[in-house]
N, C-alpha and C positions, 0 to 999 in steps of 0.2 A: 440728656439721654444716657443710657446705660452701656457703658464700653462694655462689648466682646467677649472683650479677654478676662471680666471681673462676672461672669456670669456662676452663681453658685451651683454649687450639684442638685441642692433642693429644687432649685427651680429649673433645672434640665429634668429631674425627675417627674415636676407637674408639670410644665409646659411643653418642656421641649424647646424646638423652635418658633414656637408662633408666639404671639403676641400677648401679652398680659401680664400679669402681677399675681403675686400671693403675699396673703399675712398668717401667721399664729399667732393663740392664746395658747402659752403653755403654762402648766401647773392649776389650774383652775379646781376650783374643791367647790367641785360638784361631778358627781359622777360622770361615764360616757353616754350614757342612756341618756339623762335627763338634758342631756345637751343635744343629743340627735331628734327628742323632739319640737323642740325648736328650730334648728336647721333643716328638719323635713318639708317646713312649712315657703320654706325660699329659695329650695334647691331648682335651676333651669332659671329663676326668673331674674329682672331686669334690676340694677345694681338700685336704682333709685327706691323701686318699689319695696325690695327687700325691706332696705334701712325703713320704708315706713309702717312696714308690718312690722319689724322689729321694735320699731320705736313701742307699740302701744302693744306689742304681744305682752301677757301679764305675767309669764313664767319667769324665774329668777336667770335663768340661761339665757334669755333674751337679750341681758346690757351685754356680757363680752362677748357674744355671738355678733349686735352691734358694731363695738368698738373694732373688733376684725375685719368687718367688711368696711368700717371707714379705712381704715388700716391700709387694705389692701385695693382701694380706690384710689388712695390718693400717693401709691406707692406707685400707681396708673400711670397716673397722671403726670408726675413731676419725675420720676425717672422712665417710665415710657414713651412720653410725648402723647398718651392717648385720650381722649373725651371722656368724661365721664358720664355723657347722655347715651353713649353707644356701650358702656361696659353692661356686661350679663355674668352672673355666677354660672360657671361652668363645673366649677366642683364644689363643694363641703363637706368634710367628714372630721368626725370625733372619734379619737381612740384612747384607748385607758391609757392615764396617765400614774403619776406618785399615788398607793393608798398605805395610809396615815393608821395605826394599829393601835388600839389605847384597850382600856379593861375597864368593866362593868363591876365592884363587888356587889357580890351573890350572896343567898344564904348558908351558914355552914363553914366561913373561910372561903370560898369558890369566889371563880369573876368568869365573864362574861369578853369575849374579844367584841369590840367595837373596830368596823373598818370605814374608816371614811377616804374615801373616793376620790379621785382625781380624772381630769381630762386635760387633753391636749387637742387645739381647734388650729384647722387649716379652713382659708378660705380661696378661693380661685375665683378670679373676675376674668374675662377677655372678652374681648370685641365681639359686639353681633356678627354672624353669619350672614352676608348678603344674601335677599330671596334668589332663586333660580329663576329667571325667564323663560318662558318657553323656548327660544333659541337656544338658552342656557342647556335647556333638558333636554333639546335633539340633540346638541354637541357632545354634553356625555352620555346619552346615548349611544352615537355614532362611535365616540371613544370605546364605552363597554363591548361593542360590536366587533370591532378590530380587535381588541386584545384579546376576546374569545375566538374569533378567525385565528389569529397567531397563538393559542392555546391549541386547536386542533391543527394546525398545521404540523407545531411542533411535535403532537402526540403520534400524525400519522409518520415524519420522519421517523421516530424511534420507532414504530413498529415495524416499519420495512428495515429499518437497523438492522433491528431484531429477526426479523422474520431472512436476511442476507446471513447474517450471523447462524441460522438455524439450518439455513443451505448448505454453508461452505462447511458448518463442522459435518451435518450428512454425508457432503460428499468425502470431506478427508476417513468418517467411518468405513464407507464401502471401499476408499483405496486402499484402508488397511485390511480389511475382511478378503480383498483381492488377494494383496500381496500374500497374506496369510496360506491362502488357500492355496495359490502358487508355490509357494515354501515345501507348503505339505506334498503337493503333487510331487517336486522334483525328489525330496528326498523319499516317498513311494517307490519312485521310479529307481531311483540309488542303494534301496533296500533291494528290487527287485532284481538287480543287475549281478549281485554277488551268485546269489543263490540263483539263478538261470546260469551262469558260471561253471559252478559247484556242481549242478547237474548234469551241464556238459562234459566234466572233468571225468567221470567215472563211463562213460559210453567210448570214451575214448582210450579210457585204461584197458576197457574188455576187447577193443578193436585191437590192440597192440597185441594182447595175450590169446587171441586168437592163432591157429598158425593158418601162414599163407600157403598157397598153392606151390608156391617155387620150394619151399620148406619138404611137402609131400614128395616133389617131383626128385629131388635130389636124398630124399631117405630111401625111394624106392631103387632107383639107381644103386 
């Protein structure tokens, strides 16, 4: 079995954690294309049947598209611990790999670039997928159920969040709009006081420059 702790990133990268193996063919001089029609022909299916379509498919990408998937069979097998009647190809894909640049001479002195092609092949095997039984498919069911209940659940708490939050800032607006207003009024009222003052000041000047009666009574004497 495969330690833990020697797990490469390639293979966190394809599998993750579950189960399986991978192989490559790198450097292969044959293009990506003529490699990807051949792996089209075995991608999803069953590890065995692949290898026998491969064996007699007539394309020249057929042997290392092959020897990859024994590769990665029995890479299965002896460090997974897993059967090779239950593996399935879960991935295959080919990407450009090294291309090779040489010259054609032409007429005139002239040449010609010639590029010949490269690929690089990944294969991925893992474990069939047990069918669902119908038990199977009311329990995720019932699970999908739940977690959409706890999806709306959650949506309606944050909208009353939200909708509390739209309250309290309202109200702290109209305490301020209050205060505001109150503000205004007193200092209205503080404007108005000087100048009611001011007017009383000069009624009171004329009241003094007035002469009184005991003033009359004592000039006529």
């Amino acid at each position: 079995m495969r330690n833990p702790e020697k797990i490469s990133a390639r293979r966190r990268a394809l599998l993750g954690e579950r189960a399986g193996s991978f192989a490559e063919a790198k450097f292969l001089r044959m293009s990506a294309t003529k490699v990807r029609r051949v792996i089209d022909l075995v991608r999803g299916q069953d590890a065995n049947t692949a290898l026998a379509v491969l064996r007699f498919a007539p394309q020249a990408a057929a042997v290392p598209a092959r020897k990859a998937l024994e590769s990665a069979i029995a890479n299965a097998v002896e460090q997974e611990g897993l059967d090779a009647e239950d593996l399935y190809i879960s991935a295959v894909f080919a990407d450009e790999g090294v291309t090779l640049r040489r010259i054609k001479p032409r007429a005139k002195g002239s040449a010609s670039r010639i590029l010949k092609r490269g690929a690089h092949l990944t294969v991925v095997v893992e474990p069939k997928p047990e069918p669902q039984t119908p038990a199977k498919k009311a329990d995720a069911k019932k699970a999908d159920a739940k977690k959409a209940d706890a999806k709306k659940a959650d949506a309606e708490k944050a909208d009353a969040k939200k909708a509390d939050a739209e309250k309290a800032d309202g109200k702290k607006a109209d305490d301020k709009k209050a205060d505001q207003a109150g503000k205004a009024d007193k200092a209205k009222t503080a404007d108005k006081k000087p100048k009611a003052e001011a007017a009383e000041k000069p009624e009171t000047a004329e009241k003094a420059n007035e002469p009184s009666d005991t003033d009359e009574s004592t000039k006529e004497a």
